[in-house]
C-alpha positions, -999 to +999 in steps of 0.1 A: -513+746-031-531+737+003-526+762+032-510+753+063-543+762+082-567+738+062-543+713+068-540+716+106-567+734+116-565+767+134-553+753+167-523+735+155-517+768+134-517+790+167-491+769+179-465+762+152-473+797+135-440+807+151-421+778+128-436+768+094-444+793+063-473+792+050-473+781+011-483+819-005-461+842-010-448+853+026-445+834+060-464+842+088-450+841+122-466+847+155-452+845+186-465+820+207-471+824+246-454+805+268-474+775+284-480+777+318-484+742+327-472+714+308-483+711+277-507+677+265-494+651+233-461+633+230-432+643+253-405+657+237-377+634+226-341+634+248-316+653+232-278+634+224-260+669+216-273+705+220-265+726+190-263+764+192-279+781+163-282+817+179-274+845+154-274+818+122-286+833+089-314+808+077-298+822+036-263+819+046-265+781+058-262+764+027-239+761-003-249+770-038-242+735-047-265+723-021-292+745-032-288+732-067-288+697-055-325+701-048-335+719-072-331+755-061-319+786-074-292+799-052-303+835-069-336+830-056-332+836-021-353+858-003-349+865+031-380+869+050-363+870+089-379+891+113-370+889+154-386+857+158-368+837+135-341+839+110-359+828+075-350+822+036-371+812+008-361+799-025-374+784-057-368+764-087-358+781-121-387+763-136-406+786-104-426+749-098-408+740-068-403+759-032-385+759-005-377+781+031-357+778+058-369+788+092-340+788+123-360+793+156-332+802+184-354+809+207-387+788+207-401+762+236-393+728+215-420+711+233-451+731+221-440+711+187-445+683+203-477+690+223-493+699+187-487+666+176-521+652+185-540+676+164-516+671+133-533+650+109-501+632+095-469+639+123-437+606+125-410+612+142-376+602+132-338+605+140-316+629+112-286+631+119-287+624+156-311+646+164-347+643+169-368+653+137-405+654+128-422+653+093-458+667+090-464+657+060-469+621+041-433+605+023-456+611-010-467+646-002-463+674-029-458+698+002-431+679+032-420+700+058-396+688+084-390+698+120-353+690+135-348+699+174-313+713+181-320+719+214-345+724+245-351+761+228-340+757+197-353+741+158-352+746+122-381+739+098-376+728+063-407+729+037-404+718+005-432+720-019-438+714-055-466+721-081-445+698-114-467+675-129-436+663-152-416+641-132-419+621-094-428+638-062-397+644-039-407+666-012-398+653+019-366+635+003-358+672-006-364+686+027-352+656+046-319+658+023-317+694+032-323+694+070-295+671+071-275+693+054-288+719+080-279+702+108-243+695+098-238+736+086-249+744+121-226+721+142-199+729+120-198+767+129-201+757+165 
């Protein structure tokens, strides 16, 4: 499986660092410092609704059904949170198919959006409402999405697969999931 840094390079990995797992076997998060002039690339997108996702557990968001839905093992979960971000991982029975959960509460939104530019593959999009980001190509083995819940606030969903035995689904996985996400969230709120 590729590595987030040969895909983006190592400045787009200083910057989103704080969001996105890498595809071994543990995320890496680094805090990132705060800009102190406005950052370059696309502006980021006007919010409809704000959605508060302070104190969330990233392995308490979804449903055992929903897990199953796309393939995951609800046993599987393995939280990886630290005081950056809350995070879960989980994987497919078969163990060929990943996915983690990464709730940033506290995270400037628009250093997503001013790593854009260096992103090889980045479309924006609407889920839900809200604005949304995929890094990776529809027909990617590896899809993460990005979903903005507010000026300081996002969630990441990757979802990755090594099967050779039936269709690539990534980022209708992930884009499935971050809907479900999204709706979790506002629901508690």
């Amino acid at each position: 499986m590729r590595a987030i840094q040969h895909r983006l390079g190592v400045g787009l990995v200083a910057v989103l660092s704080g969001l996105v797992a890498c595809a071994g076997p543990s995320p890496v998060r680094v805090e990132s410092p705060q800009p102190t002039q406005p950052p370059a690339g696309r502006p980021v997108p006007d919010l409809p609704r704000e959605i508060d996702a302070t104190g969330i557990s990233a392995c308490a968001i979804l449903s055992s059904e929903q897990l199953v839905a796309v393939r995951m093992d609800p046993a599987s979960a393995e939280d990886s949170s630290d005081r950056v971000a809350s995070s879960c991982r989980w994987r497919s029975a078969d163990r060929y198919e990943k996915m983690t959960l990464i709730v940033n509460s506290d995270y400037a939104v628009d250093l997503l959006y001013a790593a854009s530019d260096a992103a090889p593959f980045f479309e924006e999009f609407e889920l839900r409402g809200q604005p949304a980001a995929r890094e990776d190509p529809p027909d990617s083995s590896i899809c993460t999405i990005y979903v903005v819940l507010a000026r300081d606030q996002l969630f990441t969903v990757e979802y990755s697969t090594q099967a050779t035995d039936r269709p690539v689904r990534s980022c209708e996985a992930a884009e499935s999931t971050a809907g479900q996400v999204i709706d979790a969230i506002a629901a508690r709120r």
